[in-house]
Each structure stands twice: as structure tokens, then as C-alpha cells.
N, C-alpha and C positions, 0 to 999 in steps of 0.2 A: 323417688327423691335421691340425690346424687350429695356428695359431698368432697367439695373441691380444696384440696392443701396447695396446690399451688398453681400456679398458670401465668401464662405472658401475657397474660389479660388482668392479671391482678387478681382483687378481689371484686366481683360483681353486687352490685343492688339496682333494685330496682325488676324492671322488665324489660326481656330480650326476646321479639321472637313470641314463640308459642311457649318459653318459659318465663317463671319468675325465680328471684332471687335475695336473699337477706344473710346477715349477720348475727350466728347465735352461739352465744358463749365459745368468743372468739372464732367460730368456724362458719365456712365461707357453706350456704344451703341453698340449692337449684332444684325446686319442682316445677311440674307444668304447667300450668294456669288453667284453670277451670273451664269445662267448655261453655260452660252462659252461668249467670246470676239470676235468679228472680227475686225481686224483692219480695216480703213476705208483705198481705196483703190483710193484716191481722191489724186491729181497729189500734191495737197501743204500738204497734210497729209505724202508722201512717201515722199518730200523733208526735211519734218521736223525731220522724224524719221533719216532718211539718216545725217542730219546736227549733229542730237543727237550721232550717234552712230560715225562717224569719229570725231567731239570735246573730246568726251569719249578716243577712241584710241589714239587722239594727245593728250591728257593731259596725259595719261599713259605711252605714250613713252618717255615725258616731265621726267617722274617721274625716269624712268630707269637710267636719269645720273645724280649721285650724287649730283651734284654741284649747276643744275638748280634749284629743291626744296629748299634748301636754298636761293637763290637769291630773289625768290617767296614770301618765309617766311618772308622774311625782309620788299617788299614792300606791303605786307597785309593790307588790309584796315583793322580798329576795327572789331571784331564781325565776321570774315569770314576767312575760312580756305585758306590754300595756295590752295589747290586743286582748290576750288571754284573759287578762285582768278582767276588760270589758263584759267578751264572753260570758265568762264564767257568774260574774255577778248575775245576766241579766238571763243566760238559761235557766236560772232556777225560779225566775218569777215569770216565766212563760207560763201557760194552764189552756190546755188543750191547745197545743199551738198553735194560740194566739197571743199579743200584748197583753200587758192587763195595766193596769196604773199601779205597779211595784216597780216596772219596768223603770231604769233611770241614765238619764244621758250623761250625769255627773258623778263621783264616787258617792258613798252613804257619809253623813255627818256633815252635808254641807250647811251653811246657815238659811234661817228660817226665812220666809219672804211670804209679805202678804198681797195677793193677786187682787186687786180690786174689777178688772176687765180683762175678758178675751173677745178677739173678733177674728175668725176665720172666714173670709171671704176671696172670689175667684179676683177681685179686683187688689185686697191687701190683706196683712196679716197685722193685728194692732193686740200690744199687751200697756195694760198698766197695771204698776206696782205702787201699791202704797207707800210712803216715807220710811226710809230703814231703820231713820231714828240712832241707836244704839245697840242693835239687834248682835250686832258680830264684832264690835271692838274694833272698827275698822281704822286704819291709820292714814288718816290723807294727806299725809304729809308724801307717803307714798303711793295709795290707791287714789289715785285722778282720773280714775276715766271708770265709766260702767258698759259691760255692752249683752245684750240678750242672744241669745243660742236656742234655738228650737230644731225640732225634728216633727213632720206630719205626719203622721202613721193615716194615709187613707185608704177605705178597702170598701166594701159593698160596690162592685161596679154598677155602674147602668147599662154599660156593655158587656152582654155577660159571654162574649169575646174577647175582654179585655183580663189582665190580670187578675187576680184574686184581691191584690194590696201594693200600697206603692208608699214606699218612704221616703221624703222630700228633706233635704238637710236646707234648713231656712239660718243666714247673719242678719243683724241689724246693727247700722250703724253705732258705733260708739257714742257716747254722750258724757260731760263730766258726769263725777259723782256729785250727788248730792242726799245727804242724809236728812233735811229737814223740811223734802217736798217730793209729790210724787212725780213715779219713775213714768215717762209714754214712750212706748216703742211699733214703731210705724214700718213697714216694708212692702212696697207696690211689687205687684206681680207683675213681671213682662215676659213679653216674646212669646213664648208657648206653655209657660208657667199656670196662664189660665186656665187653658184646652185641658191639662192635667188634673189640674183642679177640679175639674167640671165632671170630667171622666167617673167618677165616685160619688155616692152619697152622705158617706159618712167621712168627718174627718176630725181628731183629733190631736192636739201639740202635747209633746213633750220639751219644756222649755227651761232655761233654768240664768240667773244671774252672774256673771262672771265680772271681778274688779280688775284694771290694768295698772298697769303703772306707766311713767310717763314715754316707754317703750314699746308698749303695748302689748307685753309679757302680763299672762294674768297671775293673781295675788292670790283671792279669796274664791270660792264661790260658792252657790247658792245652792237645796236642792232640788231636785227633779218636781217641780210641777205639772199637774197634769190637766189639761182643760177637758171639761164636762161632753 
């Protein structure tokens, strides 16, 4: 290992070449890079990596519907990104790296909702919610619109050539709000949405209620529900 004070190259990070290079307590450190990696092959080393890599997918599928990453953004701790946010909440209710229903697409403490129906099918996806009633104080003089947010977590292929599991970020249209009748949410599969679908045997939503306002900036939302 080498240590660099000064150069017409600055200071180095990163990798160059057949070395690497870092920043430590102020000083500029070049060693050589390893000649291979193996990973360790140790039953809680693959569950860790496994926990790593579906948290990663569920945060990014998180990320694909608009509406979520602002929700996120809002209840951010200081000093930490939404992303992380994400992460961090939903790596610890991973167990053997897999989902489990702790897993949630929303922060924690959102309001309560009573799921009366789910219907996962290669044709459509249909939720209803029973009347909100007065469940969360809602204010509709600014909350006008309601719109549903889901995520599929499917896996058990039938091709057992195909992936292991595949998470699908599912919108459903907006609808107003209404507190004193229940909520249906409809969404047709198209294009090759089905073939996807079809591809697995199991599949499960994690879905959750989200209120607008007449900008379609959300207010409120719901928590993480999870179908059977």
C-alpha cells in the first residue's frame, strides 16, 4: 500500500487499473485490488445477500409509482434520503430472504382501512375498501380525490427457467373521495402484463390508500395492506 501527498492527478477514489484507491483521515491510500472475490457460500451469507437484493427490488418497484416517493420524502428522518428511508424500514422485516406481510409500500402509522375484496387475476386486478366513515379525520374540503397504489410480489415460477420472483408496481385510476360508501378499484391488464402474470403461481399485493388534493399532490395515506 502506497500513500500519496501529493500529485498532478489530485486526489484519487475509486479504481484505476489493477489498483484501488480511498480517502482516510485526510490521506490520499492506493492498494492493489484483489486478484478474485468469492463469495462465501455459508447458508446466512446467501440469506443476507438474498434479503439485500429483494429489499433493493422492493424499494425500486416502490419507486416506480409516483405518488409513493413523495409520501417517503415527507416522513424522512433528518440526514437521510427517501430511498434509504425505504430500505431501511423494509430490510428488517425481510426473514430468510423473502417478503413477508411486515413488508410495507407506505411509511408505518398510516390510517386504518377495511379491505372488504381482493381479486388478483391475469385479466385485472380489483380491490374494495369498505366506507372510511371517520376513520382518519379526513378534511375534504381538501382531500377530493382517492387513488389505490399496489405492488405484486409474484414468485413460485412455472418456468423453473424463469426468475425466481418478479415485482410489478400496479396505479389505479383516481376516483373522488367518498367517506360514507364503499371504495372499488379496477385495473385491466394489457399488452404483455398477462404473459407476466401467468408466468407464476403465486401472487400476492401489497397495496395501500392514498388521499389527493385537487392537484393531485397526496394528503393522507393508508397502511400497507396485504392480500391473503
Amino acid at each position: 500500500m502506497a500513500k500519496m501527498k501529493g500529485s498532478i492527478l489530485g486526489k484519487l477514489r475509486g479504481t484505476v487499473g489493477g489498483f484501488t484507491s480511498r480517502i482516510v483521515n485526510g490521506k490520499n491510500l492506493i492498494c492493489d485490488l484483489p486478484a478474485s472475490f468469492t463469495p462465501s457460500n455459508k447458508d446466512e451469507a446467501i440469506v443476507r445477500r438474498q434479503t439485500f437484493a429483494i429489499t433493493s427490488k422492493f424499494t425500486r418497484a416502490i419507486y416506480k409509482a409516483p405518488l409513493l416517493p413523495l409520501i417517503w420524502e415527507s416522513r424522512r428522518p433528518a440526514g437521510q434520503t427517501a430511498y434509504n428511508f425505504i430500505f431501511q424500514t423494509n430490510y428488517r422485516q425481510v426473514s430468510g430472504g423473502k417478503l413477508t406481510d411486515l413488508n410495507t409500500i407506505t411509511p408505518l402509522f398510516g390510517f386504518p382501512v377495511t379491505v372488504s375484496s381482493v381479486n388478483l387475476t391475469a385479466a385485472s386486478f380489483q380491490v374494495e375498501i369498505a366506507p372510511l366513515g371517520t376513520t382518519a379525520s379526513f378534511d375534504t374540503s381538501l382531500e377530493v380525490k382517492t387513488a389505490l397504489v399496489m405492488i405484486v410480489f409474484m414468485n413460485n415460477p412455472v418456468d423453473t427457467q424463469g426468475n425466481d420472483f418478479f415485482l410489478y408496481t400496479a396505479e389505479f385510476p383516481s376516483q373522488p373521495l367518498q367517506l360514507d360508501a364503499s371504495l372499488s378499484f379496477t385495473r385491466q391488464l394489457k399488452d404483455e402484463e398477462p404473459i407476466y402474470f401467468s408466468k407464476y403461481a403465486d401472487h400476492k399485493a401489497y397495496f395501500a390508500l392514498v388521499t389527493l388534493d385537487s392537484n393531485d399532490k397526496p394528503v393522507k395515506f393508508s397502511m400497507t395492506n396485504v392480500s391473503n
